[in-house]
C-alpha positions in Angstrom: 74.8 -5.3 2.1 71.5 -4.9 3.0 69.1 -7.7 4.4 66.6 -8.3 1.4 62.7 -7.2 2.6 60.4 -10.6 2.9 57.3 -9.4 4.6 54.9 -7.6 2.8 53.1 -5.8 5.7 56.0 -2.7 6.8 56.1 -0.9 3.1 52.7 -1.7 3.0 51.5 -0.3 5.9 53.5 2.9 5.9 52.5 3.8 2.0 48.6 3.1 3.4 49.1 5.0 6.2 51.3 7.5 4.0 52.8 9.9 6.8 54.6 12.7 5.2 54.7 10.4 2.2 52.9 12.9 -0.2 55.5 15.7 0.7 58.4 13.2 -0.2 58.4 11.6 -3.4 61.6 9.4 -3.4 60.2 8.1 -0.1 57.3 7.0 -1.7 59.1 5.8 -4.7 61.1 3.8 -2.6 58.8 2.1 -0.4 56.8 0.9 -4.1 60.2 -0.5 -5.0 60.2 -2.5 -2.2 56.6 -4.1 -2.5 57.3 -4.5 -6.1 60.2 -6.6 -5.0 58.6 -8.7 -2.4 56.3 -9.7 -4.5 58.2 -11.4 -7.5 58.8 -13.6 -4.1 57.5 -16.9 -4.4 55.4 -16.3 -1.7 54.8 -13.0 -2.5 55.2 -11.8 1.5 52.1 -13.3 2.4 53.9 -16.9 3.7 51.3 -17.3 6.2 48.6 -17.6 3.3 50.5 -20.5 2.0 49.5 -23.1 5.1 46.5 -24.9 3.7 44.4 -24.5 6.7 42.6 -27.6 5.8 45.6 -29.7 6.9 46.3 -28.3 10.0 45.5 -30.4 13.1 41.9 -30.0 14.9 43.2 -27.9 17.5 44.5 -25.3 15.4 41.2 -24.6 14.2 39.9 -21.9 16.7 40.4 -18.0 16.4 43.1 -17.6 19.1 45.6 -20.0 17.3 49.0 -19.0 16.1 48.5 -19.8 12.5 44.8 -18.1 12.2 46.4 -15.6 13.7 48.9 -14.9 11.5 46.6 -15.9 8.1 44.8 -12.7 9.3 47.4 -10.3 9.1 48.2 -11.4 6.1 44.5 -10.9 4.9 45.2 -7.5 6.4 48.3 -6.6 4.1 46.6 -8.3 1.3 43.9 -5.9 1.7 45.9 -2.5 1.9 47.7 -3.8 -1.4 44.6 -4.1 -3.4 43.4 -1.1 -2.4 46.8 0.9 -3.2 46.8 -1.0 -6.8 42.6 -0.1 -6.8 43.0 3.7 -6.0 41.3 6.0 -8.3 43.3 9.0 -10.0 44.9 10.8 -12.7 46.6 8.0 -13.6 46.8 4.1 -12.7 48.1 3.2 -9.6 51.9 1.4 -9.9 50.8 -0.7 -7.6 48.0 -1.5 -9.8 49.1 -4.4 -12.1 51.5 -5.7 -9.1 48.7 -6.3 -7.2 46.3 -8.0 -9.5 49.6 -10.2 -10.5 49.9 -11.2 -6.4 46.1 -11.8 -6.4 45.7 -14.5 -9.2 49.3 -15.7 -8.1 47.8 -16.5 -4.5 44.2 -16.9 -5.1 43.7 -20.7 -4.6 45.4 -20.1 -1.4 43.3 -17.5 -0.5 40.3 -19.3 -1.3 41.1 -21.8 0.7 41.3 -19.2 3.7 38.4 -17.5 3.1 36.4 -20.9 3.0 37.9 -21.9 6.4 37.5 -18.5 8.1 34.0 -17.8 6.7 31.6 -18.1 10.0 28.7 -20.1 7.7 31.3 -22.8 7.1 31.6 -24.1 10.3 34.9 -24.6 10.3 35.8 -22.5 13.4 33.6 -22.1 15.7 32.1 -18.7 16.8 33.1 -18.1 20.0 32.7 -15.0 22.4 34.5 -12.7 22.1 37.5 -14.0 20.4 35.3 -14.8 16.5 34.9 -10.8 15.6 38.7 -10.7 15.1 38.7 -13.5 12.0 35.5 -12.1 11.0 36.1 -8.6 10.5 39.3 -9.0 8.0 37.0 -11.3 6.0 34.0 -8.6 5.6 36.4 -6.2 5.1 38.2 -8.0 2.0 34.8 -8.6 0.3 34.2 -5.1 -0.7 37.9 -5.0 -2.2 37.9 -8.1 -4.9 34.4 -7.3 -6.2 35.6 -3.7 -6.6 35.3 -2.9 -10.8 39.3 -2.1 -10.9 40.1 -5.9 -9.1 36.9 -8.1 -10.5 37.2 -7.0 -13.9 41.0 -8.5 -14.0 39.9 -11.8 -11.8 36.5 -12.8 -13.3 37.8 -16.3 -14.7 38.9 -16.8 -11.6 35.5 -15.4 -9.4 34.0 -18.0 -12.2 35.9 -21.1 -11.2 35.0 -20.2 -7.3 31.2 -19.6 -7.5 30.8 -20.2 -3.9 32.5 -17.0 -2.8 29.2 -15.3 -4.0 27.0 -17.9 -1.4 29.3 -16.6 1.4 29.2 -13.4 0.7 25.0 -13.5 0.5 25.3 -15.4 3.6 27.4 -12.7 5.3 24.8 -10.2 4.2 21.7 -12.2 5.4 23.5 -13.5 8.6 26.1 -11.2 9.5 23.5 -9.5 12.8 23.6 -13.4 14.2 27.4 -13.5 13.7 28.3 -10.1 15.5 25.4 -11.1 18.0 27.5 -13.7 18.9 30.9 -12.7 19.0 30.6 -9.3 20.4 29.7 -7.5 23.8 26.2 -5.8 23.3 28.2 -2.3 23.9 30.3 -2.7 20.8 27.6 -4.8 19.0 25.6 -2.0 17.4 29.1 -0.4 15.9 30.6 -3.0 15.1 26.9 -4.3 12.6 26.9 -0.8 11.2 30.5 -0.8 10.2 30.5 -4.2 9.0 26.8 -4.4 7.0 28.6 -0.9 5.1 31.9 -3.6 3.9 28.9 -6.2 2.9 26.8 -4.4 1.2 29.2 -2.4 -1.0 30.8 -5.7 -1.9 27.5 -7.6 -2.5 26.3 -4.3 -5.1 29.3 -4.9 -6.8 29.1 -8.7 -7.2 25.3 -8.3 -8.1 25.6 -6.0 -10.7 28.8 -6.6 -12.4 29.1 -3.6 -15.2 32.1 -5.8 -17.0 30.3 -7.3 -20.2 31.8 -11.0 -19.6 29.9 -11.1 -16.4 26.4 -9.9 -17.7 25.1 -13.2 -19.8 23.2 -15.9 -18.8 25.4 -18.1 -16.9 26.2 -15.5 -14.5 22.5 -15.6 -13.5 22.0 -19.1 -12.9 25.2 -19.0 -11.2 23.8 -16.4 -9.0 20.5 -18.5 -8.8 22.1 -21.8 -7.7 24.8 -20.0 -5.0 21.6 -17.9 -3.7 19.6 -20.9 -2.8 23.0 -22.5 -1.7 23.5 -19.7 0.9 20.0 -20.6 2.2 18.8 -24.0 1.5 16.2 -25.7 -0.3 13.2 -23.2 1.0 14.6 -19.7 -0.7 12.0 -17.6 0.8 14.3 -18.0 3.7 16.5 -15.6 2.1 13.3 -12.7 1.9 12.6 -13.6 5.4 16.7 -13.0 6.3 17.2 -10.3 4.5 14.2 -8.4 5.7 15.8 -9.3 9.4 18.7 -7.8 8.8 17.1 -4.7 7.4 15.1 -4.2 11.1 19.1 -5.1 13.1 21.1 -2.7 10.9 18.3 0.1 11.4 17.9 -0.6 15.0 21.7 -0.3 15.4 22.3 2.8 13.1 19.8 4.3 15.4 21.8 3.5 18.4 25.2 4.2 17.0 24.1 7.8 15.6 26.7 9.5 13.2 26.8 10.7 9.9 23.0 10.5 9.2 23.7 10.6 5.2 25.8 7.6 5.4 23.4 5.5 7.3 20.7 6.5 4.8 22.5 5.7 2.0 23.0 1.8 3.7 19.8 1.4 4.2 18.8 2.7 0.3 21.7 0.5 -0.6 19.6 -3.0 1.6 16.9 -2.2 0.0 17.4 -2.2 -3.5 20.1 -5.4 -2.9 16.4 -6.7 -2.0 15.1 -5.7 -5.6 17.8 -6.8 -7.1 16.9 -10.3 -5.7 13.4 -10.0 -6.6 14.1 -8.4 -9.8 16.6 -10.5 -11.5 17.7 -13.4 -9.3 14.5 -15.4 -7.3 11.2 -13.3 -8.5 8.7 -14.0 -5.8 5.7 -15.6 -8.1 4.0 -17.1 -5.0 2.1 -15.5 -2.5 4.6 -14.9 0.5 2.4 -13.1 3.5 5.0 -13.1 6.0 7.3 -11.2 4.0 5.5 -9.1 2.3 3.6 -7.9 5.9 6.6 -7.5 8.0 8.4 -5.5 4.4 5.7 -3.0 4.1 5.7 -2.3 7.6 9.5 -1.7 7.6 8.4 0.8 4.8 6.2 2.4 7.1 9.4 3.0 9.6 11.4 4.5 6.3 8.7 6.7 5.3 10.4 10.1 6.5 13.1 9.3 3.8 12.0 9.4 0.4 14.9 7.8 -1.6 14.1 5.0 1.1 10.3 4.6 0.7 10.8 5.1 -3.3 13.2 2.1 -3.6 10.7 0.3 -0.9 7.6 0.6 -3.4 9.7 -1.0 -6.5 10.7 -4.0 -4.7 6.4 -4.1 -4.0 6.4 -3.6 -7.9 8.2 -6.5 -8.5 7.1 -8.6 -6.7 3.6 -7.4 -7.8 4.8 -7.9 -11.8 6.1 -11.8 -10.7 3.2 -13.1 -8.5 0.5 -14.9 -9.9 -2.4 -14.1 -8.7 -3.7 -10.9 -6.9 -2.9 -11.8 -3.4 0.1 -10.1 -3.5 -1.5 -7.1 -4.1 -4.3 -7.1 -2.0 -1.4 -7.9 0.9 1.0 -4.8 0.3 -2.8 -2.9 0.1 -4.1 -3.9 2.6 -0.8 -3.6 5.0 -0.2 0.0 4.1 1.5 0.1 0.8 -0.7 3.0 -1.0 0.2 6.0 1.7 3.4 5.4 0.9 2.9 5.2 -2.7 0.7 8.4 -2.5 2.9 10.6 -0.2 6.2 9.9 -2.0 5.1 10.5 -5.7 6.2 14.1 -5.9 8.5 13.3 -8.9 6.0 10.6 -10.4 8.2 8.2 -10.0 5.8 5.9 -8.5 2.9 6.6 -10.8 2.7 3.2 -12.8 2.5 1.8 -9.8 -0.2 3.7 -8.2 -2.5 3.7 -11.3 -1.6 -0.2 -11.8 -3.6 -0.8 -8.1 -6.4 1.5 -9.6 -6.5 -0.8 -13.3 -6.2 -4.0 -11.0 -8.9 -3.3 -9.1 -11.1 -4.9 -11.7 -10.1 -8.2 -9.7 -12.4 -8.6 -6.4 -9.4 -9.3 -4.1 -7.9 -5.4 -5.0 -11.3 -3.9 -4.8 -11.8 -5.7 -0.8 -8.2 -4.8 -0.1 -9.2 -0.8 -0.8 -12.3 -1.0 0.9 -10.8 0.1 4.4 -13.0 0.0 7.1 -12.6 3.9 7.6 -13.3 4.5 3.7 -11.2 3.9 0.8 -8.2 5.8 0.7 -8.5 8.9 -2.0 -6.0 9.2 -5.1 -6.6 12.5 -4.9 -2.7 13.5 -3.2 -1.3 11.5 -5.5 0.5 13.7 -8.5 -0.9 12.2 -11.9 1.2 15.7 -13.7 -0.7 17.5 -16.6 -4.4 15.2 -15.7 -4.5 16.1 -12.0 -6.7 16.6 -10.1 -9.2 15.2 -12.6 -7.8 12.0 -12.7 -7.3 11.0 -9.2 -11.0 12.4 -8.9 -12.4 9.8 -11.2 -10.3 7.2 -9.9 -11.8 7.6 -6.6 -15.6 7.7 -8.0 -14.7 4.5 -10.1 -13.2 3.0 -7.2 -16.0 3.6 -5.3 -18.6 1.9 -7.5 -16.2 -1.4 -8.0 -16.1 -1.0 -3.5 -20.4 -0.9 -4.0 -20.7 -3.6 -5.9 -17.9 -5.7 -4.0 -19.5 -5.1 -0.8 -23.6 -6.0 -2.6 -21.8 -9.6 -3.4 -20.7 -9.4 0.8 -23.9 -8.9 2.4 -24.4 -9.0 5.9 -28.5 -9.5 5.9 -29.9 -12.6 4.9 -31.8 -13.0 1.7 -35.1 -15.0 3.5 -37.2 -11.8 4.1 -39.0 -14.0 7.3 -35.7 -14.4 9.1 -35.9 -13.3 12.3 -32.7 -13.8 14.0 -29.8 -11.0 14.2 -26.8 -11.2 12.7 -23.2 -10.6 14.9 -20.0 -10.4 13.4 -19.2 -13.9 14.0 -22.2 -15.2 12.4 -21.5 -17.5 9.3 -23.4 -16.3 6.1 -24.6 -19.0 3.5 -23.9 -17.7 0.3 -26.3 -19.1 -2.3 -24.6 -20.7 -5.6 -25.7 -17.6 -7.6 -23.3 -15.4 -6.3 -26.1 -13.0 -5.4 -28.4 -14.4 -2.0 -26.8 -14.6 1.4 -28.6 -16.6 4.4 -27.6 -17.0 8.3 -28.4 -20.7 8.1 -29.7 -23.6 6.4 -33.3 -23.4 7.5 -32.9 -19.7 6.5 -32.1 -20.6 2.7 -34.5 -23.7 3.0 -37.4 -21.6 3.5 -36.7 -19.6 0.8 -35.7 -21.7 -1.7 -39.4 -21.7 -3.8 -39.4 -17.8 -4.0 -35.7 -17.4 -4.9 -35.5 -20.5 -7.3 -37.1 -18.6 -10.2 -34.2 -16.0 -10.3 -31.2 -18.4 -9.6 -28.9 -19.0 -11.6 -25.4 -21.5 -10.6 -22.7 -19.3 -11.1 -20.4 -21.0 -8.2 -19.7 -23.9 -9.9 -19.4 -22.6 -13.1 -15.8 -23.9 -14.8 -14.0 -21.2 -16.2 -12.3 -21.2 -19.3 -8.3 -21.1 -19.1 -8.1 -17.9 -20.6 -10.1 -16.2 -18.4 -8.0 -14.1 -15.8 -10.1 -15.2 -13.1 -9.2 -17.8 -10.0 -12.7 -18.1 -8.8 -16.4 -17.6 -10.2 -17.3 -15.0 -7.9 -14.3 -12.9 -9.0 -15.4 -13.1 -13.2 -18.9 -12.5 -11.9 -17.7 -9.1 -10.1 -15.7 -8.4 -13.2 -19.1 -8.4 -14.9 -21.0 -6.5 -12.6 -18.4 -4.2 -13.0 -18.9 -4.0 -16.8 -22.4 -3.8 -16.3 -22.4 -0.7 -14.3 -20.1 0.6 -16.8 -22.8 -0.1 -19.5 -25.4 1.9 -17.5 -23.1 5.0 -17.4 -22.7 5.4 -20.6 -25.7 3.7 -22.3 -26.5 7.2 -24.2 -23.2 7.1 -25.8 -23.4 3.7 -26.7 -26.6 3.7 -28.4 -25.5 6.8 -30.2 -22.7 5.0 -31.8 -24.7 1.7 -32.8 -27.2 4.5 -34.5 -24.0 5.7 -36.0 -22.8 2.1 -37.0 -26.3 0.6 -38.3 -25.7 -0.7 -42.0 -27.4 2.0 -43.4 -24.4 4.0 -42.6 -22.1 1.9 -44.7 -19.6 1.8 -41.8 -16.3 -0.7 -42.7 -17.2 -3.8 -40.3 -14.5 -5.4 -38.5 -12.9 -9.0 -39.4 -15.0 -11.5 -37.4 -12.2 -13.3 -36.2 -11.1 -10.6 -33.6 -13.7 -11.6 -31.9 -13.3 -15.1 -29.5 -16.4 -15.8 -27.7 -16.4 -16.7 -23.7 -18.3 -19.9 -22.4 -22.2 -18.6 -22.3 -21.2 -20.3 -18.4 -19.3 -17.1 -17.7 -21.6 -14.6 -20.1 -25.3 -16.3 -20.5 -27.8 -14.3 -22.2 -30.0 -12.4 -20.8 -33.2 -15.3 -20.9 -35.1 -12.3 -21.5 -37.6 -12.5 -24.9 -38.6 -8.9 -26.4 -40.4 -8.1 -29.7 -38.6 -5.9 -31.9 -38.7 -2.1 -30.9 -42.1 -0.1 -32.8 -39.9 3.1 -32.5 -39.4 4.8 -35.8 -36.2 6.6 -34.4 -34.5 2.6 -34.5 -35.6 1.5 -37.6 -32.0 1.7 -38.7 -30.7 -0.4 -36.2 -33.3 -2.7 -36.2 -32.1 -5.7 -38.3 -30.3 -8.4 -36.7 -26.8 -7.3 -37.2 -24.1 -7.6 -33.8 -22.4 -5.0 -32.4 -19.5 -5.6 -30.2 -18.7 -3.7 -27.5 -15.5 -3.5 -26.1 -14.7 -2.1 -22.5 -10.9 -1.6 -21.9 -9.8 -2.3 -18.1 -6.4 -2.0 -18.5 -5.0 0.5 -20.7 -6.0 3.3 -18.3 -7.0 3.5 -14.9 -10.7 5.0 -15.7 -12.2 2.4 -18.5 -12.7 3.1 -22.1 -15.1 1.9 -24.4 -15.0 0.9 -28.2 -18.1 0.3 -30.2 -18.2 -1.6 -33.5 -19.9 -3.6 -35.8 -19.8 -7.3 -36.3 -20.3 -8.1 -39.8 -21.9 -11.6 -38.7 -25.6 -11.2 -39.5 -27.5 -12.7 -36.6 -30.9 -14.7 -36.6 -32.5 -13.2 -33.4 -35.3 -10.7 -33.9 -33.6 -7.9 -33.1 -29.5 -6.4 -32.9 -27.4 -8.2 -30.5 -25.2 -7.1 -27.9 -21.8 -8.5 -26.8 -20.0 -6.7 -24.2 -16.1 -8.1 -23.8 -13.9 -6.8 -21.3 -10.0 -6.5 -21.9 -8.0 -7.4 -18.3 -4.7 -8.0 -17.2 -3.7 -10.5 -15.6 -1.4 -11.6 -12.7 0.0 -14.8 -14.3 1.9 -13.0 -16.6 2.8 -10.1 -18.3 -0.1 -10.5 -21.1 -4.0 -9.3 -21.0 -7.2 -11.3 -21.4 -10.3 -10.2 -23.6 -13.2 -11.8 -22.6 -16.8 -12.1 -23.2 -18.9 -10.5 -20.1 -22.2 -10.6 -21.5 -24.8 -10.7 -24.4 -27.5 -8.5 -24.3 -30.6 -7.4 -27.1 -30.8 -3.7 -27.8 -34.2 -3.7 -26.4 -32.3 -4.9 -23.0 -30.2 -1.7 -23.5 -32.9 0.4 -24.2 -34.8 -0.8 -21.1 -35.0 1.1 -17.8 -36.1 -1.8 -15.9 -33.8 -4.4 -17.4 -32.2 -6.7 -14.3 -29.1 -8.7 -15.3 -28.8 -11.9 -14.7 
């Protein structure tokens, strides 16, 4: 009578490896017949799994010794079983529900393995050149038990174990310093390619679960709590890692060579496991320079791929849509960001993201970050669909203006029209507290103080209201400079339609209460008294009703303007003017309407008006 089978590994192995086994069904048959009767065993012919590693004595903890030894070729077997039970076909696998039986049979055991094997651990040590052999079977089970046909059947049990997910982001963050380690610098480079492709497949798969019972809230902050686990309290370490790891695996892939598909596929695959981060796990709402300059200049390296550079921009997206304020931004601008953005927009793909630069460049810090010292860089290759080129034209010329009157608020000549002395590129300009006079010293602004003081106003230490969208005063006062020059452009049009609105027209007025007035700090008036316009063509318009103007900066990339009546009766002389602004903001997902200034109709009809 024959000897009953106890290890695992022989029928294993040979129905993996399946030699002639297709062209011999009984074979096959029989060698399933065999697993399927180890593995009612109580060990299920993994006895080497069954050793709590924990207990064994210090000097058994090292990769050369007997028992770790043998623990990985068990992990080795276990691995070729879960991928017979796992493979895809007509039908389900035999070895399918086997398998998954074995698995939540042994798992605490296995655990316990993969805890003392796991390099982060520091349970044994990594040693050249002996660590890449306990390594490699533990990156290559990963990809195995977060595969949808195993994790779907083990989830209660990938719940009570949340740190497997903290060693499996550490492998993916750390896994270059690892191999560096334990590996000659000939096999290095294969060995990181082959290894980052187990990691990253599994770490997809444990990110993005597709079973229902993993997609609710606690899976996130389970996900949140073992991501800062796998990098300590300061999780900007994990951008700065993974963005590490991004330069060593395309370093190596270019050294290895190959199958040039495969190796652009893992580094589509890094890159959006770096939006998933962003996206759903630890949104970046601080401003993180480092990162985001040495991320866009990867970018720059993956330009020649466009899946690449695509999935490149959306993790700039994000992180643009979490930070909260515009430094962000201006960063990724001024680092490169828009060439790629503009050359890789042949689908559209990347057009909210392009025309959200050209809407956000109502904020100072955007506007700076475009002015490039060569010129600003032109919209015009970027494809907008049915509106180009027209468009991306008038985004340039508006982006042009804002880039004027950013640079007039920047000057580089000093405001005392006696000064004498030359100004270098290392001189440190004064700027006055009205935003608008700049001096190359104190004496400088000193001496001009009597001639200037009539037309200065303190707008640099104005306090601005919380709803304004606004960090400093200088950025609301370009904001209204902005709105200003809009007013000039299309000051025809506007007095057209307050002719067209005058009461005499019975035109419906709207509610007053839509209308929340800014601190005059922000929007003062212009100071400016005018007797009522003689001109028989405004008689109409002369009574002191308001009309509201409303400039729109974020709906579209090139401003709108509305035009409507306030049904407030005022007591001034003459019609006023109120021009509000509607902006996004960077804080949050929300836009701010704001007052930018209040003006008489006789300041709109004026050639010469200045504002102040």
């Amino acid at each position: 009578m024959p000897v009953p089978l106890k290890d695992l590994r022989p029928p294993v192995v040979a129905l993996k490896d399946g030699f002639g086994l297709l062209d011999d069904p009984p074979a096959r048959q029989r060698y399933i017949s065999q697993i399927k009767e180890i593995l009612r065993s109580e060990d299920c012919g993994l006895p080497d799994l069954a050793v709590n590693p924990f207990k064994l004595p210090k000097s058994q903890w090292h990769p050369n010794s007997y028992c770790v030894l043998l623990a990985m070729g068990n992990l080795h077997t276990l691995r070729y079983l879960l991928e017979l039970g796992a493979a895809s076909g007509d039908a389900e696998s035999p070895l399918a529900k086997p398998s998954i039986r074995c698995l939540r049979r042994i798992w605490s055991r296995l655990f316990s393995w993969i805890e003392f094997l796991h390099p982060g651990n520091g349970h044994v040590p990594v040693l050249y050149p002996d660590s890449y052999d306990y390594i490699e079977p533990l990156v290559r089970l990963f990809p195995i038990i977060f595969i949808d046909n195993v994790r779907s059947k083990i989830y209660d049990l990938l719940r009570q174990a949340p740190s497997i997910y903290r060693m499996l982001i550490d492998l993916w963050l750390r896994y270059l310093n690892y191999i560096q380690q334990t590996c000659s610098s000939r096999e290095a480079p294969r060995v990181i390619v082959m290894g980052y492709s187990y990691i990253i497949d599994a770490l997809q798969d444990a990110l993005t679960p597709k079973d229902p019972n993993f997609c609710d809230q606690k899976f996130t902050e389970m996900l949140i709590e073992q991501s800062e686990a796998a990098v300590g309290p300061r999780w900007r370490i994990l951008y700065e890692l993974a963005v590490e790891s991004l330069l060593g695996l395309r370093t190596n892939i270019d050294f290895v060579g190959g199958p040039q598909r495969l190796h652009e596929i893992m580094l589509y695959s890094h890159l959006r496991l770096i939006f998933v981060f962003c996206n759903e796990i630890l949104p970046i709402t601080c401003y993180f320079h480092r990162f985001l300059q040495t991320f866009v200049m990867q970018s720059h390296l993956l330009i020649e791929d466009g899946e690449q550079a695509r999935m490149a921009c959306l993790v700039v997206r994000t992180i643009w849509a979490t930070s909260e304020d515009s430094r962000s931004m201006a960063c990724a601008i001024r680092d490169g960001i828009l060439p790629i953005m503009l050359a890789h927009n042949s689908d559209g793909m990347l057009n909210y993201d392009i025309l959200l630069v050209a809407r956000r460049s109502i904020h100072m810090p955007i506007t700076r970050a475009l002015a490039h010292k060569d010129g600003p860089l032109s919209f015009v290759q970027a494809r907008f669909g049915e509106a180009e080129p027209e468009l991306a034209v008038a985004m340039d010329a508006e982006i042009a203006s804002r880039i004027e009157i950013m640079r007039s608020l920047h000057p580089r000549i000093c405001a005392n029209p006696e000064c004498t002395s030359s100004i270098t590129a290392t001189t440190r300009i004064r700027r006055c507290v009205c935003l608008e006079a700049c001096y190359c010293s104190k004496a400088c602004q000193k001496a001009h103080r009597k001639a200037h003081k009539a037309v200065c106003i303190d707008r640099a230490n104005a306090k601005l209201p919380s709803d304004v969208p606004f960090r400093r005063p200088i950025d609301a006062y370009f904001a209204r400079k902005v709105a200003w020059k809009y007013v000039q452009r299309s000051v025809d049009l506007i007095l057209s339609e307050i002719d067209q609105l005058s009461p005499s027209s019975n035109h419906l007025s709207p509610s007053s209460d839509q209308f929340s007035p800014l601190s005059d700090q922000l929007a003062p008036s212009s100071g400016v008294e005018h007797s009522p316009s003689s001109d028989p063509t405004s008689l109409s318009t002369s009574s002191s009703h308001t009309y509201l103007i409303s400039i729109d900066f974020e709906a579209h990339p090139i401003p709108l303007h509305t035009t409507q009546i306030w049904d407030t009766v005022g007591t001034g002389p003459e019609p006023t003017i109120i021009v509000q602004i509607t902006v996004g903001r960077f804080d949050s997902e929300t836009q701010s309407t704001v007052t930018a200034m209040r003006l008489t109709l006789s300041d709109l009809r004026s050639t010469t008006f200045v504002l102040r």
